[in-house]
Structures are given as structure tokens and as C-alpha cells.
C-alpha positions, 0 to 999 in steps of 0.5 A: 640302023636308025637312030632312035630304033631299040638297037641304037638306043642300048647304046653306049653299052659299058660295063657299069654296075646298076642295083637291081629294080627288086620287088616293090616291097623288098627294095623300100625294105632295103631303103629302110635298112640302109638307113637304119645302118647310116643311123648306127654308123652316123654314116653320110654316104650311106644316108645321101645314098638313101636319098639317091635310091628312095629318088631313083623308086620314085622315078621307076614308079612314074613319079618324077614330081616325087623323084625331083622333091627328094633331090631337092630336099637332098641337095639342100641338105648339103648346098645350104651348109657350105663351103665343103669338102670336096666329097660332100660337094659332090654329094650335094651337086649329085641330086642337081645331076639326077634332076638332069636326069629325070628330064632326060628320062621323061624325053626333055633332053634338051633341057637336060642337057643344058642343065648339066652344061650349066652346072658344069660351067659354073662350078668351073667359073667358080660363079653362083648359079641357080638350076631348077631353083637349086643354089649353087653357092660360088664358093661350094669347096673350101679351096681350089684344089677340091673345086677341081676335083668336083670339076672333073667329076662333073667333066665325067658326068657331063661326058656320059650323061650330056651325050645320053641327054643327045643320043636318047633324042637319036641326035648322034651326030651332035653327040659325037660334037659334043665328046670331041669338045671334051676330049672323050674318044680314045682307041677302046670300046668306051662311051666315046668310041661307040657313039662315033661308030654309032654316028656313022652306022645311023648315017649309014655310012657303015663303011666308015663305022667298021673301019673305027671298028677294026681300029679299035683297041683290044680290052677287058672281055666286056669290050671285046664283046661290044666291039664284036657286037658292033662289028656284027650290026655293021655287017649286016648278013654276015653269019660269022660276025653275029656268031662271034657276037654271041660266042663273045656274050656267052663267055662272059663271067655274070658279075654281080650289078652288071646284069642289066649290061649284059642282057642289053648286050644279048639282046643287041647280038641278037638283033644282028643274028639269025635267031633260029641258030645254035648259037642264038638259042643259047643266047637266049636261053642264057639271058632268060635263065638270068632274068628268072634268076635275079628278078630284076625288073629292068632286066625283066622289062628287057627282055619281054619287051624284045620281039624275037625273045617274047616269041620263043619264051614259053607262056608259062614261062612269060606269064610267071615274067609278067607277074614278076615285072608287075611286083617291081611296079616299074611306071605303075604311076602309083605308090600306096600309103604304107610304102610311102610312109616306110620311104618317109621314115628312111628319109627322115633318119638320113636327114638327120645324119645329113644334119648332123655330120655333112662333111665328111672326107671319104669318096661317095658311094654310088650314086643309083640314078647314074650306072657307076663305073664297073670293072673296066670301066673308065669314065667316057673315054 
């Protein structure tokens, strides 16, 4: 398997809930509505999330210029206003992560990387630090005790999102290094435990990645699914395994959020089967059915852009795909007058909530350019 192929690149697969990448006009439309609510309920959450997802648009149409301004102007909202409960520190230091992210999004992983390292090191010093010229005061919480929660709230996103920084470049091995330094692999199927089968599988030294495999401990559907894919890419030929790939695919229950999960797990069984089975046009039909069904245009990108599947997809069937990848405008590098006016106006009623009320004891919501923990999930273990 090689390291940066699109196989191993699915990788680590976890079932973690990602919003859908709706048309261009429908999802401003929802930016806008979420925050007329946050306005209505003076909700901070709501009005950081408007922030989170309006920066996640800005990156799926190819403006990361765009993208990194709105985590800026969000984590000013909060940094600048400090000492903070544990909650709103998270919510502040949320845009440093995500401007990790576009780093790590745009083949700079390195730099990424280090950005996480350096916001973690310092929330866990205690010490100002300035990254990509955001201020992270030394004393961001108002006591211990919360600086710890934010510390392990970063140790989480340090674990997934420092190992995806090394993974995307296909550097496995340092991958694996770094969880271990953290204390990230246990006995199932989570971040941890793939990308030390993965380490192994891109080395090719398959035998050591089925016995981790077969070592493996038994979970929730989802992992049983990923280990029998796993186990079938670590078979190479071996019809039995595949088939038992995608017979584990085919019985999971579709869960709201999870769709990109799920057709990045198909298509991954795919790759390790015969795609002219019974049981591999199943699959295939199943995960096409879904993609016309949500619309989603990650789903969508997915999809036609997997050779086996493009091929046997009708044209009228793939041309009605295209149009609707078209109209999500992933990467168009472009976003018209109007609907950056409409982004604007949303931006402006959650800043004036974030003005108004940055403190607030609740646990923050989901944070979009991050896919959060699903059912079953945990952390990077």
C-alpha cells in the first residue's frame, strides 16, 4: 500500500459526525439561520459555530486567505477578553486549530504540525505565545483547574489532527512516533491503532499489520467494519476477507452526519475487492443511492473520483452527479458579491453576540473544520 496512495490517505477512518457540504446557496442560507437564532437566543455557541462553519466555506471554495481572516477575526472575539472560562478558551483557541488545519489542507504539514505542538505546549506552560500572529495570553483561564480542561482538549486534537498533519505527507512512521509520545494506541480500532497497522502496511511489512489486526479488540459496528477492512487490504487476494468487508459495510444503519465515513469505508472495502462481485455491486449501488440522496458534495467528490466506481456509474447517472458537485462549488476558488454579502451579514449578528456575552459555562458545540466525535467514538485512542 503506498503511503500517500487514496487508500491510505482514507485513513484513520472513525465514525465521526462531519455537516453536510450542501449546495452553495442552501448552506450561506443555513449560515444566515443560524445566525439569526444565535441572535434570538444571545447564544455564544451558536454564534462561534457561525464563525467555524462560514471559515470551513471559505476553505471548500479555495479561499484559504478568506478562510484564515474569519479565524482570526473569531479568535479575537475571545483571546482579546480574557481570563476565561474553560469553555470560552476552547472556543477562542478553536480558530488557532482550524488555522492549523488550512495548513495542513493546503500540503503544508508541517507547519501545521508544529503550530498544534506550539499551542499545546503553551496552554500547558501556562506562557504567552504568539501563532500566526494570534496572542495566546498566559493567563487564558481563570484557574487551574480549567486550564487543564483546555489542556486536554488540545491533547485530543493534538492526537488527531498532529497525526493527520503527518499521515496526509504519508509519513506513517513519525505518525505512529508521535501517538505513542502521547499515549494515543489502546486494543480497538481508533485513530491509534490504524495508523500503527497502517505504519506497517505502507512498509509493507504486512504480516506485522495483521497480527495488530487480529489483536485488535472487538467494538461498535463501525469498528468491527474498519478492522474487517483493514484486515481485507492486509490480505491481498484473499476473496473471503474482502467479502466480509463489504458484508460488514452493507449492515451498517446510515446515521445522520456520518455519510462521509461511510462512503470513504466503501470505498476503501472496494479497493481490496473484486469490483465485479455480487457483493461489490451491492456496495456500490448502496453508496451511490446515498450520495444522490444527501447531496453531499464531499460525498460526491468521493465518489467520482474513484475509478472503479466512475466506470460503472451510468452517464446519466454521473452527469446528474457532476451538476450537483458543481452547485457545492468545492474549490471553484470563487465567491460572488451576493453570497459574500449574505456570509457578512451572518458574520456581523455572531460578532455582536460574541461581543456581548463571551463567557459562557456550556460545552461548545461542534466545531465544523474538525469532524467531531460520533457515536462510539473516542478521542484518538
Amino acid at each position: 500500500m503506498h503511503p500517500t496512495g487514496p487508500t491510505a490517505q482514507r485513513f484513520p477512518l472513525v465514525a465521526r459526525v462531519r455537516p453536510a457540504c450542501l449546495p452553495l446557496d442552501a448552506r450561506v442560507g443555513r449560515l444566515q439561520q443560524l445566525a439569526d437564532t444565535a441572535s434570538r437566543q444571545t447564544d455564544p455557541g451558536l454564534a462561534s459555530t457561525v464563525f467555524n462553519q462560514a471559515a470551513l466555506l471559505a476553505s471548500d471554495v479555495g479561499l484559504p486567505d478568506y478562510a484564515r481572516e474569519l479565524c482570526h477575526r473569531h479568535a479575537a472575539l475571545y483571546l482579546t477578553r480574557g481570563p476565561l472560562s474553560a469553555t470560552s478558551a476552547i472556543r477562542g483557541l478553536e480558530p488557532i486549530v482550524n488555522v492549523a488545519r488550512l495548513h495542513i489542507r493546503a500540503g503544508h504539514h508541517q507547519h501545521g504540525h508544529q503550530l498544534l505542538l506550539d499551542l499545546y505546549r503553551a496552554v500547558t506552560a501556562g506562557t504567552e505565545a504568539v501563532l500566526d500572529g494570534i496572542v495566546v495570553p498566559a493567563q487564558l483561564t481563570e484557574t487551574d483547574e480549567q486550564r487543564a480542561e483546555v489542556r486536554a482538549w488540545l491533547w485530543r486534537v493534538v492526537l488527531a489532527d498532529g497525526t493527520r498533519a503527518l499521515t496526509s505527507a504519508g509519513r506513517w512512521d513519525e505518525a505512529l512516533r508521535h501517538i505513542e509520545g502521547h499515549r494515543g494506541i489502546g486494543r480497538r480500532i481508533f485513530d491509534g491503532r490504524q495508523v500503527a497497522v497502517l505504519a506497517r502496511a505502507t512498509a509493507n511489512d504486512l504480516p506485522g499489520a495483521r497480527a495488530l489486526l487480529e489483536d485488535t479488540e472487538p467494538g461498535e459496528a463501525w469498528e468491527n467494519a474498519v478492522t474487517a477492512t483493514l484486515t481485507a487490504l492486509c490480505r491481498p487476494g484473499d476473496r473471503r476477507a474482502a467479502e466480509m468487508a463489504i458484508n460488514r459495510y452493507l449492515a451498517l444503519q446510515q446515521a445522520d452526519g456520518l455519510t462521509v465515513f461511510t462512503t470513504r469505508l466503501a470505498l476503501t472495502a472496494l479497493d481490496a475487492a473484486d469490483p465485479d462481485t455480487s457483493a461489490a455491486r451491492s456496495l456500490i449501488a448502496k453508496v451511490s443511492g446515498q450520495a444522490n440522496e444527501t447531496g453531499d458534495g464531499y460525498v460526491l467528490r468521493d465518489l467520482l473520483g474513484h475509478s472503479v466506481v466512475r466506470e460503472r456509474l451510468v452517464p446519466d447517472v454521473a452527469g446528474e452527479y457532476e451538476r450537483m458537485l458543481a452547485s457545492c462549488a468545492l474549490g471553484s476558488a470563487a465567491l460572488s458579491e451576493p453570497f459574500r454579502s449574505r456570509m457578512e451579514g451572518a458574520l456581523s449578528g455572531a460578532e455582536e453576540v460574541l461581543k456581548g456575552a463571551p463567557h459562557d459555562p456550556r460545552e461548545p458545540g461542534a466545531d465544523p473544520l474538525h469532524v467531531s466525535s460520533g457515536p462510539g467514538a473516542r478521542g484518538a485512542r
